[in-house]
VEXKE-939272 format. One record per residue (C-alpha): residue number from 1; chain; y, x, z negated. Coordinates in pm, 1 decimal, decimal comma. Layout:
REM residues N
num->NUM | chaine->A | y->Y | x->X | z->Z
...
END
This chain:
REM residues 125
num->1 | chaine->A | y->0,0 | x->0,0 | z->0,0
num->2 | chaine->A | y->347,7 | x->142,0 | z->123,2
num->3 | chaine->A | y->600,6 | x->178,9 | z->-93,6
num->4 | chaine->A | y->958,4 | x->275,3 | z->-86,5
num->5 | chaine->A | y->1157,4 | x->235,3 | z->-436,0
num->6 | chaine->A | y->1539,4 | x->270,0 | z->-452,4
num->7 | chaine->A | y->1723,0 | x->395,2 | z->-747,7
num->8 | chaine->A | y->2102,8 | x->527,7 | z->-829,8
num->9 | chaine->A | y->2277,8 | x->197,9 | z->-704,9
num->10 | chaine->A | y->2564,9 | x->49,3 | z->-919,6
num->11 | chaine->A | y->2913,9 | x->-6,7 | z->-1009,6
num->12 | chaine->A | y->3161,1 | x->286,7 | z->-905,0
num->13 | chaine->A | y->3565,9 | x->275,6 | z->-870,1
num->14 | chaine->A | y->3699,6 | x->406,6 | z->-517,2
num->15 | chaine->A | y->3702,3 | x->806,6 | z->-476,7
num->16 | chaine->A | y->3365,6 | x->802,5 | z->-689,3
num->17 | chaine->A | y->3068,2 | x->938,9 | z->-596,4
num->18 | chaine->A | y->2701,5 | x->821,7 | z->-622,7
num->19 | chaine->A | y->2378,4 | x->939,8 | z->-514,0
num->20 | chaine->A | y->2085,5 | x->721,6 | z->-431,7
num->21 | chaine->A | y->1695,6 | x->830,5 | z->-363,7
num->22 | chaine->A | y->1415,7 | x->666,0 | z->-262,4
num->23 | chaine->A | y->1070,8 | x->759,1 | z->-389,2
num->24 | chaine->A | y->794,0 | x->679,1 | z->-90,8
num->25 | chaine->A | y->397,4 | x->620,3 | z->-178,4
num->26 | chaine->A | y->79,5 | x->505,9 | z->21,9
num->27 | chaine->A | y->208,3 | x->672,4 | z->320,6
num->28 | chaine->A | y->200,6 | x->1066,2 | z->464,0
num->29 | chaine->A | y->604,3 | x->1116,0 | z->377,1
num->30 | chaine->A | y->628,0 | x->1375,7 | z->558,6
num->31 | chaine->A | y->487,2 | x->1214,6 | z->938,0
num->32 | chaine->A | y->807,6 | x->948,1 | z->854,7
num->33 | chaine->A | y->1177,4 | x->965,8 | z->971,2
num->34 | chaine->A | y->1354,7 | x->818,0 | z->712,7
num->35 | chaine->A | y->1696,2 | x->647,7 | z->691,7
num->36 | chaine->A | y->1942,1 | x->403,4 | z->502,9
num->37 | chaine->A | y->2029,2 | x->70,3 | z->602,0
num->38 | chaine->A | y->2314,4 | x->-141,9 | z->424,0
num->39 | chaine->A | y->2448,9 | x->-500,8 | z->435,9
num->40 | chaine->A | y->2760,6 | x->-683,2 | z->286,8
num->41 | chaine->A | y->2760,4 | x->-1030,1 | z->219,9
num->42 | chaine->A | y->2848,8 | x->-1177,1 | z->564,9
num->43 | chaine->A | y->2765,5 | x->-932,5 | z->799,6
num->44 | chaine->A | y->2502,0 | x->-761,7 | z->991,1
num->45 | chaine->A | y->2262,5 | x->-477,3 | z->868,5
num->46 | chaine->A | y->2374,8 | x->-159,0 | z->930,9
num->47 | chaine->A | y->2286,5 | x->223,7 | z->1011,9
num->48 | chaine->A | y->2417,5 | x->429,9 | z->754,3
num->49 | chaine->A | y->2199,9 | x->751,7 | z->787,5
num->50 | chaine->A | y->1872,7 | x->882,6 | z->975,6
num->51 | chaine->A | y->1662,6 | x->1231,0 | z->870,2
num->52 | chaine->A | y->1405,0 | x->1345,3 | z->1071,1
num->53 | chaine->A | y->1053,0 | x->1452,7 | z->928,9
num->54 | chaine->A | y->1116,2 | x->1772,7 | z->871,7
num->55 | chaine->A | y->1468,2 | x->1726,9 | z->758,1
num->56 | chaine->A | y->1604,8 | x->1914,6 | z->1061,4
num->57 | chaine->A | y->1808,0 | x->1660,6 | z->1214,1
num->58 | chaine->A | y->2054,9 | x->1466,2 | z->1040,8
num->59 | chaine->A | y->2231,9 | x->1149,8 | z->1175,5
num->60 | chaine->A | y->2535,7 | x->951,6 | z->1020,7
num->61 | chaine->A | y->2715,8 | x->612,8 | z->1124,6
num->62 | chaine->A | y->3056,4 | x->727,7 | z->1209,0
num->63 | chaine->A | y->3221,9 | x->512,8 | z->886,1
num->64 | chaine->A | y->3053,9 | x->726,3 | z->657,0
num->65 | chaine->A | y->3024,7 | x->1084,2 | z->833,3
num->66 | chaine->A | y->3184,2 | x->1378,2 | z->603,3
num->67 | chaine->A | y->3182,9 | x->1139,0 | z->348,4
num->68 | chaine->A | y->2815,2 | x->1105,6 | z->276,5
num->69 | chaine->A | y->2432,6 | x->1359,5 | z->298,6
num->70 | chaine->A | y->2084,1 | x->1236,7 | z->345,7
num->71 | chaine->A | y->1861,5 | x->1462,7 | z->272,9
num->72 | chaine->A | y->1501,7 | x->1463,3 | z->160,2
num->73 | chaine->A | y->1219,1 | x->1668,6 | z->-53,2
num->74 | chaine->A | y->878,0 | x->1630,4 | z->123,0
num->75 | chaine->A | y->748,2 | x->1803,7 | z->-178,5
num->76 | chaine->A | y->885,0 | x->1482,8 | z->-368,5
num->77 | chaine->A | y->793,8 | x->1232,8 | z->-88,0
num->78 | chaine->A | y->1133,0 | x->1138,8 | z->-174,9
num->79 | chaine->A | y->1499,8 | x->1102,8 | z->16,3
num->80 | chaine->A | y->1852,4 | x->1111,5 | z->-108,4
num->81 | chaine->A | y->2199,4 | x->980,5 | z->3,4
num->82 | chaine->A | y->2478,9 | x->1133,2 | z->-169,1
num->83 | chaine->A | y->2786,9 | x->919,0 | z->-159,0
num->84 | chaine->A | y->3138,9 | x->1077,6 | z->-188,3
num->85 | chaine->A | y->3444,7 | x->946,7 | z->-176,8
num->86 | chaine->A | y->3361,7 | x->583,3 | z->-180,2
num->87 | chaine->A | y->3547,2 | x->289,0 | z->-83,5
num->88 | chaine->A | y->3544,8 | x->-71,5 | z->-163,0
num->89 | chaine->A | y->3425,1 | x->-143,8 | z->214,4
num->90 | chaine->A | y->3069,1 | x->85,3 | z->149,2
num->91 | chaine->A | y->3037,6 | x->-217,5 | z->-74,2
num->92 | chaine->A | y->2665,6 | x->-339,0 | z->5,1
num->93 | chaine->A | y->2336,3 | x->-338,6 | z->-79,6
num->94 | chaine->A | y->2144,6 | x->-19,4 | z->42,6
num->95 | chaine->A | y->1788,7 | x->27,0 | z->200,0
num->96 | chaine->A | y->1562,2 | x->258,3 | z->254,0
num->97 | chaine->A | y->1360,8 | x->265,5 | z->556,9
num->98 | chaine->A | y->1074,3 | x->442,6 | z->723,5
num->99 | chaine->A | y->958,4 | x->524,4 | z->1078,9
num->100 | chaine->A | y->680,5 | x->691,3 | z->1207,0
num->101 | chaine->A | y->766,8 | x->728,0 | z->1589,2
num->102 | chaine->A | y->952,8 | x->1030,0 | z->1695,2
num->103 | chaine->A | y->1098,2 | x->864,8 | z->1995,9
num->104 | chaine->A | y->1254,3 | x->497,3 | z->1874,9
num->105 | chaine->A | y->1580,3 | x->531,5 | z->1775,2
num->106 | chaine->A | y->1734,3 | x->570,6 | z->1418,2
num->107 | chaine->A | y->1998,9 | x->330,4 | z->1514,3
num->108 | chaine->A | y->1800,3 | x->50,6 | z->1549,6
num->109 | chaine->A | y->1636,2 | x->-152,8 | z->1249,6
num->110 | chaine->A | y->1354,1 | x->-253,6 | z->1476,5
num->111 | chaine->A | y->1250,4 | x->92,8 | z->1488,0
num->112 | chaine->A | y->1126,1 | x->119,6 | z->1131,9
num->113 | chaine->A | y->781,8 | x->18,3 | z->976,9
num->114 | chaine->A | y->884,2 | x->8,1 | z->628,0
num->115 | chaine->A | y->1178,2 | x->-114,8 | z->391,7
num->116 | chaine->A | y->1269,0 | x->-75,8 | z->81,3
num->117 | chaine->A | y->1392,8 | x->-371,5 | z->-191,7
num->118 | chaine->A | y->1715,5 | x->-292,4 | z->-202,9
num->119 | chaine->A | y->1991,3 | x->-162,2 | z->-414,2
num->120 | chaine->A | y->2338,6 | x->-291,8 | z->-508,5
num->121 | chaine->A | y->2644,5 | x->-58,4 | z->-473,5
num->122 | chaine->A | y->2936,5 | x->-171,3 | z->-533,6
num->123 | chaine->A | y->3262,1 | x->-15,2 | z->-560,6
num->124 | chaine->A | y->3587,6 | x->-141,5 | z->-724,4
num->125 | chaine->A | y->3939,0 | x->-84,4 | z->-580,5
END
């Protein structure tokens, strides 16, 4: 049974930082791209971040480049997004998400076999 648990999400004031991770079981971590996912209320889900499986390759949504670092610890079977500099529109919750083919694109949520629960950041002007 896959798994992907969140942790790190909460409350934060603009210009604060947060870091979530993302522990993965019941699958080989280190065959999976991973990424993050978020979604306010009212809108669509979006990219936020990709990582490739060997943590090579890095990708960012342009909203949060410079601001934000995935990064992951096959060792751990776990990934990280460090948050910097936050603003009350990165308000949303935050998923995790898994892919094992090399070729389907990091962009696109159809692309991944596995998603996380969820967590809630929010952050207060």
């Amino acid at each position: 049974q896959v798994q992907l648990v969140e942790s790190g999400g909460g409350l934060v004031q603009a210009g604060g930082s947060l870091r979530l991770s993302c522990a993965a079981s019941g699958l080989p971590f280190s065959n999976y791209g991973m990424g993050w996912f978020r979604q306010a209320p009212g809108k669509e889900r979006e990219f936020v971040a990709g990582i490739s499986r060997s943590g090579s390759t890095t990708l960012y949504a342009d909203s949060v480049k410079g601001r934000f670092t995935i990064s992951r610890d096959n060792a751990k079977k776990t990934v990280y997004l460090q948050m910097n500099s936050l603003r009350p529109e990165d308000t949303a919750v935050y998923y995790c998400v898994a892919k094992y083919s090399r070729s389907s694109s990091y962009y696109d949520t159809r692309s991944y076999d596995y998603w996380g629960q969820g967590t809630q950041i929010t952050v207060s002007s």
